[in-house]
C-alpha positions in Angstrom: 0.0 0.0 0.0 1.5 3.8 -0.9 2.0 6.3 1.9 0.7 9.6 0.8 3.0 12.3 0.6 4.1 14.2 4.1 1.9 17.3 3.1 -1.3 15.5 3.1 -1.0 13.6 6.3 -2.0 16.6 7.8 -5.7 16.5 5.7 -5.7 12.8 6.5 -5.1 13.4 10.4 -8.1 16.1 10.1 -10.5 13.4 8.2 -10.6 10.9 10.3 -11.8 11.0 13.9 -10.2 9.9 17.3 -9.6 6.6 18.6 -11.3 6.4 22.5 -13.3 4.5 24.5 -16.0 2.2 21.7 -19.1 0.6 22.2 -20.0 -2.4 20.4 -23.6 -0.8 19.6 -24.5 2.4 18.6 -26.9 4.3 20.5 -30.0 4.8 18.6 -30.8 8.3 20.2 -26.8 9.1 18.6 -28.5 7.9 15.3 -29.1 11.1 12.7 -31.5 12.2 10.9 -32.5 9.8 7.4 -31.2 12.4 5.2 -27.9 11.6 5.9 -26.8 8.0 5.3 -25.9 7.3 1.8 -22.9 8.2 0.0 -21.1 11.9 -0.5 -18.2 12.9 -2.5 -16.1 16.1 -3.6 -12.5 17.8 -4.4 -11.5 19.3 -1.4 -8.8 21.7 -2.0 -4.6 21.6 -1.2 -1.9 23.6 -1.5 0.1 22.3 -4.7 -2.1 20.6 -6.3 -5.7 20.3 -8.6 -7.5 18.9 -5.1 -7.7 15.9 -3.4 -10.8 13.6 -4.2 -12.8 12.2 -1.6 -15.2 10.3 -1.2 -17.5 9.4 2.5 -19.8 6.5 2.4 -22.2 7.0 5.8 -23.3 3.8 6.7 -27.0 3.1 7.9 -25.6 1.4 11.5 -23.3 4.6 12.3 -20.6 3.5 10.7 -18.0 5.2 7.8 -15.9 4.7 5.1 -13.7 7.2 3.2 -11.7 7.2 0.5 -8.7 10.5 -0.6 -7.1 10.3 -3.9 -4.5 12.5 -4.2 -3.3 14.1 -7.7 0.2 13.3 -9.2 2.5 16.8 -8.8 5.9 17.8 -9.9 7.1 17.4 -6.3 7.7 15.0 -4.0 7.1 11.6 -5.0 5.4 12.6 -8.5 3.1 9.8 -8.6 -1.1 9.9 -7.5 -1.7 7.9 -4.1 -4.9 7.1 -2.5 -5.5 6.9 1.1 -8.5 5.3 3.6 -9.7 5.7 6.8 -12.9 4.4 8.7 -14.8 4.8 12.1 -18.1 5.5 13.2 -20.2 8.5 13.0 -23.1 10.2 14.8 -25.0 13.1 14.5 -25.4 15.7 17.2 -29.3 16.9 16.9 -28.3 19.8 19.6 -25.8 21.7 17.9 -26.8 19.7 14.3 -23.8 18.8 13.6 -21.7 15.3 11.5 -19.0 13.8 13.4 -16.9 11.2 12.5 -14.9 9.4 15.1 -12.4 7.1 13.4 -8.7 7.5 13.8 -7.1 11.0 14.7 -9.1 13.9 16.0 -12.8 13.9 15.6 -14.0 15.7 12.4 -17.2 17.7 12.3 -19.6 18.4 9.2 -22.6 20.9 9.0 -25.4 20.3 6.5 -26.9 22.9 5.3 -29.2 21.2 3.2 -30.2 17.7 2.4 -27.8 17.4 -0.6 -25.1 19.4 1.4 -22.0 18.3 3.7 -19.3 21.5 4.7 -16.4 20.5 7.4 -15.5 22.7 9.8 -11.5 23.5 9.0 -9.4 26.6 9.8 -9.0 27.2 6.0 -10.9 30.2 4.5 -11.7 27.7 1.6 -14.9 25.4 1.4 -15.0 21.7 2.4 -17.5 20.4 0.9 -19.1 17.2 0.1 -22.0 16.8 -2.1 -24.4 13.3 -2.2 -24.0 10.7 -4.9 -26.5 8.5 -5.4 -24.9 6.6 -8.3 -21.7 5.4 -6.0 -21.1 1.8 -5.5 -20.2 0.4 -2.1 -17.5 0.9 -0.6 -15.1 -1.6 -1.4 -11.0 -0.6 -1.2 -8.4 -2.9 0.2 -7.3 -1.1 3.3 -5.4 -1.7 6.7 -7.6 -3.1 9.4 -6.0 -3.3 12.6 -8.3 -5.8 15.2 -9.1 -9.0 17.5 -8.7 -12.2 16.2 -9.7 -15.6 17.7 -10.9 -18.9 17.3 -14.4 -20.1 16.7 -14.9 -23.6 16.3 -13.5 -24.4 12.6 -13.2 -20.7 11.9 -11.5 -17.7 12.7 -13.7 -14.1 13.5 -12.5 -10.6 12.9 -13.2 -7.7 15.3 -12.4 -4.4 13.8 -11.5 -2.0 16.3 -12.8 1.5 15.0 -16.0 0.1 13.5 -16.5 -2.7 15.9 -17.8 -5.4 13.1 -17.1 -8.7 13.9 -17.3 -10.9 10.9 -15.6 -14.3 10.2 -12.5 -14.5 8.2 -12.4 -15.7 4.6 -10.3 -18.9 3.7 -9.0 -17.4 0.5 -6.3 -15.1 0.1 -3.7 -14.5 2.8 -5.6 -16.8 5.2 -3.4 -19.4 5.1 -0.6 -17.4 6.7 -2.6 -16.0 9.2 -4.1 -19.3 10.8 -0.3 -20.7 10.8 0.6 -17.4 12.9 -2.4 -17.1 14.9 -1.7 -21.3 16.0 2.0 -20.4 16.8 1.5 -17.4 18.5 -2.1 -18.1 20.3 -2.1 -21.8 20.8 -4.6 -21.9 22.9 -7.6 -19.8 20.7 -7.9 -16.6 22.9 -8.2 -13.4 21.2 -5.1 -11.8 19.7 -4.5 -8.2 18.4 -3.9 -8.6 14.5 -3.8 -6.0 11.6 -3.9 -7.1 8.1 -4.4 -5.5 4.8 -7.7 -6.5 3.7 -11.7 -5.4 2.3 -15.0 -6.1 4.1 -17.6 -7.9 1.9 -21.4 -6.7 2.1 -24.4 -8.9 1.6 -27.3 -8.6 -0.7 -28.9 -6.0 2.0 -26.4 -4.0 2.7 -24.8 -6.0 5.8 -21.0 -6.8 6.0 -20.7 -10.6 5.4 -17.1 -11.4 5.8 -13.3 -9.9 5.7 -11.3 -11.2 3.1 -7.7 -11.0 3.5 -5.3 -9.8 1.1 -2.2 -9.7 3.0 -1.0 -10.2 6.8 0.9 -8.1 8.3 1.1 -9.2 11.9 -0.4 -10.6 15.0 0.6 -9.8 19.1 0.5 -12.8 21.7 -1.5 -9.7 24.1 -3.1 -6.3 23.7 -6.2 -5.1 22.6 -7.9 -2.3 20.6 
C-alpha cells in the first residue's frame, strides 16, 4: 500500500476522527437524521495541487468509510496515491452537527441542506461534500487493525474502529494468518492482528465477511 505524501498527512489526520473508548452498539438516540446515510463525495482543495478527491460512504448502522485520492505533482514523490480511513459516525441533533470518530481527532460536518455536507476547517476555503447517489459500495483494500480468535473451525475478525465482527475468509492471505495465529495463540484466545484486507457486504447492505489480502502481523496480548 503507498503512503501519501508528508503534506497530506495533515488533511488525513483532520479526516478521520479519534480513537477512544467504543461501544460495540451504537446508541439509537446518537442515530441522525435519514437524510444523511448514503454516499457523498467532492474535491477538497490543497496547497500544490488540482484537489484531493474524496469520497465518504455513511453507513446506515453509524458506521463510515472514506476514501482521498491524491493528484500526481511535480514534487515529491510525483506519482497519485490514495488513502482510507474508517470509524463511526453520529449526529449531534443539539448543535446539528456530523461527526466522524475514526482514527485522529474527531472531524465535524454541518449540512446545510439535504444534498449538502461543509467541514468545519481553519481554511478560509470550502469543504464540501456533495451526495451521490450513483456510488457503489464501498469496497477498497485497506489496513484493518483488530481482534482475532478462534471459533470452532473458523477464525472471526473484530475491527477496532467500527467494531464489526465478521468471520475470516479462507482465501487469500488466510493461510498465513491461521499458521501465525496457532503459533503465537495456541490456545484460541483473542489476539491483536492488523492485516491489509476489504470487508464484503451482503445482498442487503450488511458486512458478510473480511477477506484478507495480505497479513501483516499478529501480538500474543493487547487489545484495541
Amino acid at each position: 500500500m503507498k503512503t501519501a505524501p508528508r503534506r497530506y498527512l495533515t488533511l488525513l489526520a483532520l479526516l478521520l476522527g479519534a480513537c477512544g473508548d467504543r461501544k460495540d452498539d451504537v446508541s439509537p438516540e446518537a442515530l441522525p437524521p435519514v437524510t444523511l446515510p448514503g454516499v457523498w463525495v467532492g474535491v477538497f482543495p490543497c496547497d500544490n495541487c488540482p484537489g484531493i478527491d474524496i469520497s465518504l460512504w455513511l453507513r446506515t448502522d453509524g458506521r463510515f468509510f472514506v476514501e482521498q485520492y491524491y493528484p500526481a505533482t511535480n514534487e515529491e514523490s510525483g506519482v497519485p496515491t490514495t488513502a482510507h480511513g474508517l470509524g463511526r459516525w453520529q449526529w449531534n441533533a443539539e448543535e446539528r452537527i456530523l461527526v466522524l470518530d475514526g482514527e485522529g481527532p474527531d472531524r465535524i460536518f454541518e449540512q446545510p441542506d439535504a444534498e449538502t455536507l461543509i467541514m468545519r476547517t481553519a481554511s478560509p476555503l470550502e469543504h464540501r461534500l456533495s451526495r451521490n447517489a450513483s456510488s457503489p459500495p464501498f469496497a477498497a483494500t485497506i489496513r484493518l487493525s483488530g481482534m482475532a480468535r478462534r471459533q470452532g473451525d473458523t477464525y472471526v475478525f473484530k475491527e477496532c474502529l467500527t467494531g464489526f465482527e465478521l468471520p475470516l475468509e479462507t482465501v487469500g492471505d488466510y493461510a498465513r494468518f491461521r499458521h501465525q495465529y496457532r503459533s503465537v495463540v495456541p490456545r484460541g484466545e483473542p489476539a491483536p492482528v492488523e492485516l491489509d484486507g476489504r470487508f464484503t457486504w451482503a445482498a442487503d447492505g450488511a458486512p458478510a465477511s473480511v477477506h484478507i489480502e495480505r497479513f501483516v502481523t499478529i501480538r500474543d496480548e493487547g487489545g484495541c
